[in-house]
C-alpha positions as CSV (number, residue, x, y, z in Angstrom):
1,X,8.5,-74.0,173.7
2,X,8.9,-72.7,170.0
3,X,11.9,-70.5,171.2
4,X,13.8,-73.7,173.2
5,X,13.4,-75.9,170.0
6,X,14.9,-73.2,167.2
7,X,18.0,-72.7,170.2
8,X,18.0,-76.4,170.0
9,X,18.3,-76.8,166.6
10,X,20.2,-74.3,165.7
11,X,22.7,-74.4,168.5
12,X,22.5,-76.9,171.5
13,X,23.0,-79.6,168.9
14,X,25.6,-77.8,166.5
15,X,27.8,-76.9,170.0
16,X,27.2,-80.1,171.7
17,X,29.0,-81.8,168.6
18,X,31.5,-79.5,168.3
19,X,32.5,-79.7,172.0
20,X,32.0,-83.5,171.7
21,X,34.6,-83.7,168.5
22,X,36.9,-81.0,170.0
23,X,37.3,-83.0,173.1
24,X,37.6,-86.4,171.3
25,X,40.0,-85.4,168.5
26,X,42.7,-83.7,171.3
27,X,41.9,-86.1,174.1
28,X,42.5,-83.5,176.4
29,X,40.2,-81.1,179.4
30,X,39.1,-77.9,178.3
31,X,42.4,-76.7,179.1
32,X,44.6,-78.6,176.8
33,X,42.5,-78.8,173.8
34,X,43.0,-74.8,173.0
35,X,46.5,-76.5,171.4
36,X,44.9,-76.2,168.6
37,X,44.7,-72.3,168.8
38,X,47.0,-71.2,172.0
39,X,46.0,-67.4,172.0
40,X,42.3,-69.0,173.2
41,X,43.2,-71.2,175.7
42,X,41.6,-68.8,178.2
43,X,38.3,-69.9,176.7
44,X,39.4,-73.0,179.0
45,X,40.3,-71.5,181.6
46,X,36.5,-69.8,181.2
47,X,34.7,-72.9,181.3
48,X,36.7,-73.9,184.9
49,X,35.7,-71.0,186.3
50,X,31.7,-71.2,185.6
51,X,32.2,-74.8,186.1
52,X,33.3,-73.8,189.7
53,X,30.3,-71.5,190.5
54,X,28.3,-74.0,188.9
55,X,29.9,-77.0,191.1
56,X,29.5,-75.0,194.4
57,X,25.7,-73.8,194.0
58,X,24.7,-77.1,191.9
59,X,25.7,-79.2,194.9
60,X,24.2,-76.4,197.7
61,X,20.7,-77.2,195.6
62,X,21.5,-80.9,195.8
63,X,21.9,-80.9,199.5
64,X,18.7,-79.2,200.0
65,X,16.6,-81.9,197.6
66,X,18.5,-84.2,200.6
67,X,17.1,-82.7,203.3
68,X,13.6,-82.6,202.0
69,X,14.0,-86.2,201.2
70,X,14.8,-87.1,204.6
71,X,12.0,-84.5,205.5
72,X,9.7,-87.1,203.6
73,X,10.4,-89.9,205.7
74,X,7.3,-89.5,208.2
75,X,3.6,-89.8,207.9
76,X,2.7,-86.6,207.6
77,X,4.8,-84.3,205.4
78,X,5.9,-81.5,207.6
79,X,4.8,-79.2,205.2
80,X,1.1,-79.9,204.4
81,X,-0.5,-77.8,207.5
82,X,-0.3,-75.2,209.2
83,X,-0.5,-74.1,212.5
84,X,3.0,-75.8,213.1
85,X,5.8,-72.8,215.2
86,X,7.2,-71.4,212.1
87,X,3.5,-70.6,210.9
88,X,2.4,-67.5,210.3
89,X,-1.6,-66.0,210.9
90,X,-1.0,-65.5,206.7
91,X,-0.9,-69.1,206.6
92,X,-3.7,-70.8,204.5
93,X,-3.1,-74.3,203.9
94,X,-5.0,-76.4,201.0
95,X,-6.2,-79.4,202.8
96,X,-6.8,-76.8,206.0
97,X,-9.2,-74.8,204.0
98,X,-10.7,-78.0,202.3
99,X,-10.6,-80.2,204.9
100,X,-14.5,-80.0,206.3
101,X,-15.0,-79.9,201.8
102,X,-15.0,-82.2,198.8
103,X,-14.7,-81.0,194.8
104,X,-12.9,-77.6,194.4
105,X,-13.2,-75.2,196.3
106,X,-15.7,-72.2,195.8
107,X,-14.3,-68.9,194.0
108,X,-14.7,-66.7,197.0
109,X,-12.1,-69.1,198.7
110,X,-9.4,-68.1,196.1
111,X,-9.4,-64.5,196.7
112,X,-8.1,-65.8,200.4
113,X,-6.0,-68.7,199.5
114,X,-4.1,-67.6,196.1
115,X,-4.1,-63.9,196.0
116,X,-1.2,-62.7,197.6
117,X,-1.9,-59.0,198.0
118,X,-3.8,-60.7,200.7
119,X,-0.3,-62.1,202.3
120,X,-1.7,-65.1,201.8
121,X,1.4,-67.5,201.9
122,X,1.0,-71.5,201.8
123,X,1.9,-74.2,204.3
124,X,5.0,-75.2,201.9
125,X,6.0,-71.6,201.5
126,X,6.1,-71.0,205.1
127,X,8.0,-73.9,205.9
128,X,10.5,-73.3,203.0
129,X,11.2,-70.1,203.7
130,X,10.9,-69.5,207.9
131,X,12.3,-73.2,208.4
132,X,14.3,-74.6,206.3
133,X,16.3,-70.9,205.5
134,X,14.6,-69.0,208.0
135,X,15.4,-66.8,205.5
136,X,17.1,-63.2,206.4
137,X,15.3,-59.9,205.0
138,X,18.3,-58.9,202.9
139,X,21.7,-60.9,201.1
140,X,24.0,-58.9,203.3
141,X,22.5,-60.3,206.2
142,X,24.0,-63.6,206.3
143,X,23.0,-64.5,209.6
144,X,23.9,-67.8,211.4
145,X,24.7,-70.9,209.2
146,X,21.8,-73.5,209.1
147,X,23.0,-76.6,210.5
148,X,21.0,-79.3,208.8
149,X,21.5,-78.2,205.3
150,X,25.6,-77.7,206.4
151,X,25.0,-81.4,207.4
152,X,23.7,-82.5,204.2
153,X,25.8,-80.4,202.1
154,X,28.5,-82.4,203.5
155,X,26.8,-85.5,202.8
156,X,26.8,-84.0,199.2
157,X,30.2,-83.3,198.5
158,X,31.3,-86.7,200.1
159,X,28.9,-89.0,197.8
160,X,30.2,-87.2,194.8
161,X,34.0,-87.6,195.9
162,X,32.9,-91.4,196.6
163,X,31.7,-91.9,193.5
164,X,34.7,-89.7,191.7
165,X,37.3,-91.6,193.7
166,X,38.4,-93.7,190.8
167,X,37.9,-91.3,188.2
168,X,35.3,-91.8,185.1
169,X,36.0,-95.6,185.7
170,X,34.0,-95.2,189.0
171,X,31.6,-92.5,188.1
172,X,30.8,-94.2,184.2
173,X,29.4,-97.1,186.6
174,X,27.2,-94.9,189.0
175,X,26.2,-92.8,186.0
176,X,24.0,-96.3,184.9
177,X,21.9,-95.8,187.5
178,X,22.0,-92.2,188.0
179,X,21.1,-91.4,184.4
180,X,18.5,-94.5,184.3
181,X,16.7,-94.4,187.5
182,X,14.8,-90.8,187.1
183,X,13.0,-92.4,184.0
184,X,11.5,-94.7,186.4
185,X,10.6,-92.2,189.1
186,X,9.4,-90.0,186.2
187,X,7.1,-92.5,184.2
188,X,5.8,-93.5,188.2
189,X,5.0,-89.4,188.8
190,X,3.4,-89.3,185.1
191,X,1.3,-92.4,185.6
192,X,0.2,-91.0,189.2
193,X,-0.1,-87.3,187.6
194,X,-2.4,-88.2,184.5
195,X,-5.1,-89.8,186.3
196,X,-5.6,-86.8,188.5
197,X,-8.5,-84.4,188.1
198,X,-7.1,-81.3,186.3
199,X,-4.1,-83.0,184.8
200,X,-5.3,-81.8,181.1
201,X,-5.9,-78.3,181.9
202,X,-2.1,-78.0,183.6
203,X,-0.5,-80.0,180.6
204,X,-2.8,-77.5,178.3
205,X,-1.2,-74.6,180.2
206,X,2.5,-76.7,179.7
207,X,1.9,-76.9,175.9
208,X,-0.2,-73.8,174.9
209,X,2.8,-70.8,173.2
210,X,2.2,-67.6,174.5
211,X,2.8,-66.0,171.1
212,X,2.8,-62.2,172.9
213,X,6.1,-62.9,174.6
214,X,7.7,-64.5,171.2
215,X,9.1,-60.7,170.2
216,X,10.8,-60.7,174.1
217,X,14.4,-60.8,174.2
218,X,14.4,-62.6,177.6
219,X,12.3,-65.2,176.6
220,X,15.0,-66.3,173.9
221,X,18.0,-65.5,176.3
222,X,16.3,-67.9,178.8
223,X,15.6,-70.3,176.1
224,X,19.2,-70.6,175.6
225,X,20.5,-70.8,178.9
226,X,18.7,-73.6,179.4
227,X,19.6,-75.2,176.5
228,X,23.1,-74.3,177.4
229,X,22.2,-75.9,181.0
230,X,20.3,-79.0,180.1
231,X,22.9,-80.0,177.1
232,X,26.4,-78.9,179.4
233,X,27.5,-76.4,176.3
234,X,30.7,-74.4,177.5
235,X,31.3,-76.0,180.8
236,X,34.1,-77.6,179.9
237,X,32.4,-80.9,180.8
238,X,31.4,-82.3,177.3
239,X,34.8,-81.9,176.4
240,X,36.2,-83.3,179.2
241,X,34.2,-86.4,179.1
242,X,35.0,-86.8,175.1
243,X,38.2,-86.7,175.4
244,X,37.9,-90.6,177.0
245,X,36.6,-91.4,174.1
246,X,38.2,-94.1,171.6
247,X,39.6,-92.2,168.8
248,X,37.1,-93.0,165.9
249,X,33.7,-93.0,168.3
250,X,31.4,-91.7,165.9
251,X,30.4,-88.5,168.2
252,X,28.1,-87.2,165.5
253,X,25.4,-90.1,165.9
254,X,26.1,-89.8,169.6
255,X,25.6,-86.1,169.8
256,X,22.5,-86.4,167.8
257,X,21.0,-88.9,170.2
258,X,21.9,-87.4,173.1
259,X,20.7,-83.6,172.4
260,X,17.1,-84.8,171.3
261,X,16.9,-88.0,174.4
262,X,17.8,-85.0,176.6
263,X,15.6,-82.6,175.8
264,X,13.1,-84.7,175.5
265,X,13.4,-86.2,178.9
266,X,12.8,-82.7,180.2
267,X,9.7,-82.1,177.8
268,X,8.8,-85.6,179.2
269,X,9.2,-83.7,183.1
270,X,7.5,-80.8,181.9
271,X,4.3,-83.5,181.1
272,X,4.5,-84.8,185.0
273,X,5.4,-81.5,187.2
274,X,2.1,-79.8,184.8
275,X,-0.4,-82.3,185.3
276,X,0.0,-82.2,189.5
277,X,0.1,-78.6,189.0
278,X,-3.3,-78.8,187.3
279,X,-4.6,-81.4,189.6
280,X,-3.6,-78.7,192.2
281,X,-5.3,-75.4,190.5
282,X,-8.6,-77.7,189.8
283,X,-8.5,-78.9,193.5
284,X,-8.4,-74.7,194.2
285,X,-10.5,-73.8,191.7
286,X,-8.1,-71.4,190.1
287,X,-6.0,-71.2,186.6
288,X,-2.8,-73.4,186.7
289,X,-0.9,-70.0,186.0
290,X,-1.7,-68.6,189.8
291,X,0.2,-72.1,191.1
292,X,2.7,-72.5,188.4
293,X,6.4,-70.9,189.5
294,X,9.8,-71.3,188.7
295,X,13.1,-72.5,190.0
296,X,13.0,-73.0,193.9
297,X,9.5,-71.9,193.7
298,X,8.7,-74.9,191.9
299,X,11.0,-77.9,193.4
300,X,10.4,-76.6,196.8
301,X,7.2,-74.6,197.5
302,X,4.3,-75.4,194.5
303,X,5.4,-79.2,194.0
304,X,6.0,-80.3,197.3
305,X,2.8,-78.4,198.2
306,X,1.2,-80.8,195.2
307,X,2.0,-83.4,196.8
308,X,1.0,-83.1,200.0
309,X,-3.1,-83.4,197.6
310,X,-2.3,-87.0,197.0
311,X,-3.1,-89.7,198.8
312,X,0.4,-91.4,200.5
313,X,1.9,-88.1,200.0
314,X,5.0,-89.4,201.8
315,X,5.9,-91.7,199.3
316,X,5.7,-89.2,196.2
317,X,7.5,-86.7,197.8
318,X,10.8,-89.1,198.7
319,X,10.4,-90.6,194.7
320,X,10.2,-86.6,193.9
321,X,13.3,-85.5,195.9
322,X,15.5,-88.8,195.0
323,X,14.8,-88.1,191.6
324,X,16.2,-84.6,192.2
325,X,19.1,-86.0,193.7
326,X,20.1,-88.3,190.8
327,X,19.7,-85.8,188.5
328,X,21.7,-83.3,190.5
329,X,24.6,-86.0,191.3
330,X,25.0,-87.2,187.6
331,X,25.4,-83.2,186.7
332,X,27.7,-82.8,189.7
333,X,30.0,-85.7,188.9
334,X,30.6,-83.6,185.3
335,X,31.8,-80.6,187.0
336,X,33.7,-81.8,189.5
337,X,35.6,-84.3,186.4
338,X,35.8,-81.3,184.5
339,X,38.0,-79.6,186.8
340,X,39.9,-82.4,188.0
341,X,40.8,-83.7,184.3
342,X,41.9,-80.1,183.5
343,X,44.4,-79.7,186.6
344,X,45.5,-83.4,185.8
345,X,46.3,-82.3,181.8
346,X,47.7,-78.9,182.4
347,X,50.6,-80.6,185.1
348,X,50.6,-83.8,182.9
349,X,53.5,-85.2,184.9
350,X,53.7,-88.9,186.7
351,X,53.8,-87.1,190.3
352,X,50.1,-85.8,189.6
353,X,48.4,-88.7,187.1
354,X,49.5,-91.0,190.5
355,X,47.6,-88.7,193.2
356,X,44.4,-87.9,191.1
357,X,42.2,-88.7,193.9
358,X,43.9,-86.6,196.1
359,X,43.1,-83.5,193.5
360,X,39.5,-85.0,193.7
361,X,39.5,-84.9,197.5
362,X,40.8,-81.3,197.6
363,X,38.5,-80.1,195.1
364,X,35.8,-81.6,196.6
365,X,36.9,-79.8,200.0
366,X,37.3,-76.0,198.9
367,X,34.4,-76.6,197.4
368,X,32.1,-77.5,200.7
369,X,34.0,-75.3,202.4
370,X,33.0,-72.0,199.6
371,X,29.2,-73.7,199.8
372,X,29.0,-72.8,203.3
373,X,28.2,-69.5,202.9
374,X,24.8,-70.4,200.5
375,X,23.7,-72.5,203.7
376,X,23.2,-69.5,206.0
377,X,19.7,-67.3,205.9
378,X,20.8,-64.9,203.3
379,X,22.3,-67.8,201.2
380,X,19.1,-68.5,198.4
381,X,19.8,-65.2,197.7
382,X,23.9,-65.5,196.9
383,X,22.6,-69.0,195.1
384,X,20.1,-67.2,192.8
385,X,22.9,-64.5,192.2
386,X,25.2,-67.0,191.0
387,X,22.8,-68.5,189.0
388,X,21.9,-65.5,187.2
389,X,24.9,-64.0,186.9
390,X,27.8,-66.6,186.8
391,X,26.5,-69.0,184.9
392,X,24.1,-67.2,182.4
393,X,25.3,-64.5,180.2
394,X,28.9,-66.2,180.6
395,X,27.8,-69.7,178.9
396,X,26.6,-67.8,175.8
397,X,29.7,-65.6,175.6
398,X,32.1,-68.5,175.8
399,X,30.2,-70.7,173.6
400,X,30.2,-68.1,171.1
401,X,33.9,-67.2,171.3
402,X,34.7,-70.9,170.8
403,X,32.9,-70.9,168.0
404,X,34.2,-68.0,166.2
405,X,38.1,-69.4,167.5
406,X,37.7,-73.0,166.0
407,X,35.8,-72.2,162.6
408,X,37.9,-68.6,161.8
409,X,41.2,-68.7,163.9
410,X,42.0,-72.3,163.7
411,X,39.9,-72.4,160.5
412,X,37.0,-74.3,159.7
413,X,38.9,-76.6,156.4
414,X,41.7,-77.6,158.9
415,X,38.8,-78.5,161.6
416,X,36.4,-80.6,159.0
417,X,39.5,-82.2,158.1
418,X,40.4,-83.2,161.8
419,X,36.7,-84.9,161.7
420,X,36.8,-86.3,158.7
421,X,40.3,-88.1,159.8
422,X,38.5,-89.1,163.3
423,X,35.2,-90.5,162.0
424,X,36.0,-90.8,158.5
425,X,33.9,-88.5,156.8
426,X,33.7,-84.8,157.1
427,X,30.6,-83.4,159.4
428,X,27.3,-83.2,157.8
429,X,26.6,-80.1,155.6
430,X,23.8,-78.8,158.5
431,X,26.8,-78.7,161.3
432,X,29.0,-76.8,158.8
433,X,27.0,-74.6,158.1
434,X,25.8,-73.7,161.9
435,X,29.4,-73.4,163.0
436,X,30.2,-71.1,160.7
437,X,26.9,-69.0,160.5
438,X,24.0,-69.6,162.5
439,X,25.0,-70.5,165.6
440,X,27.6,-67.7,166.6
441,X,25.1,-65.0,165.2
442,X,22.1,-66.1,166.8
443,X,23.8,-66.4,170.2
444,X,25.8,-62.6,169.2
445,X,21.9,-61.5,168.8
446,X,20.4,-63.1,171.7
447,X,23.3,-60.8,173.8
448,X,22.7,-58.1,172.0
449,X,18.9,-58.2,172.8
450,X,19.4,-59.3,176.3
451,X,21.6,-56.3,177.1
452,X,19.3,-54.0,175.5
453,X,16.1,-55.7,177.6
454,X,18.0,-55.8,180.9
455,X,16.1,-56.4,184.2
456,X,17.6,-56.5,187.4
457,X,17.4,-59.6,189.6
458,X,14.5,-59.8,192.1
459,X,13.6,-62.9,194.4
460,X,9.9,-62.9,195.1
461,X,8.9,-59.2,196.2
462,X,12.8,-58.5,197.4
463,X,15.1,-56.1,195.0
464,X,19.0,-56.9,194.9
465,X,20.6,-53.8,196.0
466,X,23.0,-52.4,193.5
467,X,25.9,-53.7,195.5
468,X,24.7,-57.2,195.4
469,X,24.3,-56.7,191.2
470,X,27.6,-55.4,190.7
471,X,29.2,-58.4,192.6
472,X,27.2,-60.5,190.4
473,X,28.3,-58.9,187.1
474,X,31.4,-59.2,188.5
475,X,31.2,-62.9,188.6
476,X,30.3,-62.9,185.1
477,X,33.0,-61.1,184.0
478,X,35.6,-63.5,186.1
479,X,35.0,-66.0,183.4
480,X,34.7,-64.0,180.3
481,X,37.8,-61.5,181.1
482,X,40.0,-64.8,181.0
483,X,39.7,-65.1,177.8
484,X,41.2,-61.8,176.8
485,X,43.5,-61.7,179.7
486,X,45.2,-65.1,178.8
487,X,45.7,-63.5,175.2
488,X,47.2,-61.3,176.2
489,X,49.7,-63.2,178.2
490,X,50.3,-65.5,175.3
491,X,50.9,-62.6,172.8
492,X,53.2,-61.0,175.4
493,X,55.2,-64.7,175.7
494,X,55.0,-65.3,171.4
495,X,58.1,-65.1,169.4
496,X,57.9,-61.8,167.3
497,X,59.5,-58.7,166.0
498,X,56.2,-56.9,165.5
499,X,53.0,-57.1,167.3
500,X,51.3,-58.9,164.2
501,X,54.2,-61.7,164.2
502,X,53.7,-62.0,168.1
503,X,49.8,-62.7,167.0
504,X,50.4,-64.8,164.2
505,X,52.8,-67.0,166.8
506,X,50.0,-67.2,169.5
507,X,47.2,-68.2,167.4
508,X,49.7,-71.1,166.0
509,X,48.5,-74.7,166.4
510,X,51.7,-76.3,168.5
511,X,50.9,-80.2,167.8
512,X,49.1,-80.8,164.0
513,X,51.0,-84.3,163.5
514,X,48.2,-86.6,163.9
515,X,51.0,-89.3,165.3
516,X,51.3,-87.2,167.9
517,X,47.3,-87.4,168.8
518,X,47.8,-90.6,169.0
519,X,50.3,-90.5,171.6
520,X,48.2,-88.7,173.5
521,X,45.5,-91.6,173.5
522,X,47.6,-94.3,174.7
523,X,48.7,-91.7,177.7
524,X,45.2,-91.2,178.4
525,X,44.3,-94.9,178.8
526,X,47.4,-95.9,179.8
């Protein structure tokens, strides 16, 4: 965790503020903010486009947590034996192999129920991968569309648009319960979790550094995407959602709180997934590293399949999988209010402010309608492509851009004096400081590193052809190249003689009356 708090310090918090001001200062989306400093406004039109690959695999993940939460709603989750018609003969379920045993089970048992050059796959696995995706051997093989998770992807989509229908007035009142509810689910998990055999050995695993991978590039890179991830940095989202603020909110102290509850909530997570994962290797008798995984592994195949250890296993596993929903919903509603709010700027006529929830309603459309294709059997593998690729390497890249735009471009004097006029004093030596230096260089570093340490993408034992790797560097580049591309454009449109007039034109802030800020307030709340 030593890499996640430095990339915490010294940039989730520095960014989130600086997104948070941004947004507050202009009042505007992603789009309009780049006022400021026209020849970046493709930074903006960056942070759409991950937030639309974001919105359309975010809510394809959502969907699933819904179908294993109506999954849960039997006596017997579906996924605790084997023996069922999507088993396998590799099949070696925990409470199968245990079930005539009490204590954990003997060493020569592991070698048969853990090691997988044995093919030995789990009850969970099984019925994660041959029933729920019935997953195709390769992502080009997209096979026929999976019905139930088609039916709750549309489920999805229509509870965010609900709860979007009225804009942030609506989704501000959901958010209460959305944001609030999880800590109760997680604090019922913990209390369950901690009074498990094992629990201290996998929170031991959770908290020991591995101080060999410290030097790793990738370990830093990830480190930062999930800052970038947990925190919202260059989605366009934090922005968006700052830019209802009043005026003189005092988004320092808020940004502050926010970073450190955040990330603590999902130290606080790491404390309750851990201690049923070590309650799981005890009740094997193996190290919590040969159960621990990542990503689907973990929400869908090792925790479910920790469950299924505990008495009323039912229950856990519908508080597990709501809690996954509320968390997925609150980020969704961000996303899909990112885009929405940018549309609604960029028009900024009457015609459009009076038919927002119709640009709601068609966003929320095209977007189940480009999920579809992440519900068929090759579609985990199109979601895991979007999620390395899409939404990775691009949120580092923008975020670092931005940084570079505001603090050298529109220069960092005019910018602490935009703050100080907002909150009324300038931003605290520490921020200054990380806009200017740290931040930028340690994310240019971080690239620099992760392009030099480059591995391919791989799900499980299954390579991503070249094909399927292009397409996804390809993605990545979508967002990126608009930032150049709409420079471009704007030094091609500038007033200018020479090429360095044109420039001088584009980079240009067009409104720097501070009246005229203000205008822009009482348009935004009316």
């Amino acid at each position: 965790m030593f890499p996640y708090f430095i990339m915490l310090v010294f940039c989730g918090i520095p960014l989130f503020f600086m997104e948070l001001s941004f947004g507050q200062f202009a009042s505007q989306g992603c789009l309009g903010v780049w006022k400021v400093c026209p020849i970046f406004k493709g930074v903006g039109c960056g942070m759409m486009v991950v937030s639309t690959y974001i919105g359309i695999y975010y809510n394809v993940v959502i969907c699933v947590a819904f179908y294993y939460f109506f999954a849960s709603m039997t006596r017997v989750l579906p996924w605790t034996y084997c023996g069922n018609a999507w088993n396998t003969g590799d099949c070696a379920g925990v409470l199968d192999a245990a079930s005539n045993r009490s204590g954990p089970l003997p060493t020569h048992n592991f070698t048969r129920l853990l090691n997988h050059t044995l093919k030995r796959t789990s009850p969970s696995e099984e019925y994660w991968r041959r029933y729920v995706l019935q997953l195709s051997d390769d992502i080009g093989q997209l096979g026929e569309v999976r019905l139930p998770l088609l039916g709750c992807l549309g489920v999805s989509w229509v509870v965010v648009f609900l709860c979007l229908i009225k804009g942030v007035k609506s989704s501000g009142k959901v958010v209460y319960f959305t944001a609030t509810f999880p800590y109760v689910v997680l604090t019922i998990l913990f209390v369950r979790g901690i009074t498990l055999d094992g629990a201290v050995s996998g929170i031991t695993y959770y908290l020991m550094p591995q101080w060999d991978k410290i030097l790793d590039a990738k370990v830093w890179g990830d480190a930062a995407s999930q800052i970038f991830y947990s925190l919202g940095c260059a989605w366009g989202g934090l922005i968006t959602m700052a830019s209802y603020n009043k005026f003189h909110n005092n988004s320092s102290r808020d940004s502050i709180i926010i970073s450190i509850t955040n990330c603590a909530t999902s130290v606080y997570a790491g404390f309750v997934i851990f201690s049923i994962l070590g309650f799981m290797a005890h009740h094997l008798g193996v190290d919590v590293s040969r159960v621990a995984d990542h990503g689907p592994g973990l929400a869908f195949v090792a925790y479910p399949e920790a469950l299924t250890l505990l008495p009323i296993s039912p229950l856990w596993s519908i508080l597990f999988f709501f809690m996954l929903i509320l968390l997925g919903l609150g980020t969704q509603f961000c996303l899909l209010e990112t885009l929405v709010t940018a549309i609604v700027d960029e028009i900024g006529n009457e015609w459009i402010l009076r038919r927002k929830t119709l640009v709601t309603l068609g966003i929320a459309v095209v977007g189940f309608l480009l999920g579809i294709p992440l519900t068929t059997q090759a579609g985990i593998y199109w979601l895991l492509l979007m999620d390395n690729y899409a939404a990775s390497f691009s949120l580092v890249v923008i975020s670092c851009i931005m940084c570079v735009a505001i603090m050298y471009v529109y220069g960092h004097r005019n910018y602490f004096k935009d703050i100080e006029m907002m909150l009324g004093f300038p931003p605290p030596l520490f921020f200054q400081i990380c806009w200017r230096f740290f931040s930028p260089a340690i994310i240019f570093f971080i690239l620099v590193f992760t392009v030099i340490q480059y591995r391919p993408i791989a799900y499980n034992d299954y390579v991503y052809p070249g094909w399927a790797v292009a397409v996804g560097f390809l993605m990545a580049l979508s967002s990126v190249l608009c930032i150049p591309a709409y420079a471009l454009y704007r030094i091609c449109r500038a007033d200018g003689s020479t090429l360095l007039q044109r420039v001088k034109n584009a980079t240009r802030c067009l409104e720097t009356d501070s009246l005229r800020v203000c205008s822009v307030q009482e348009r935004r709340f009316g």
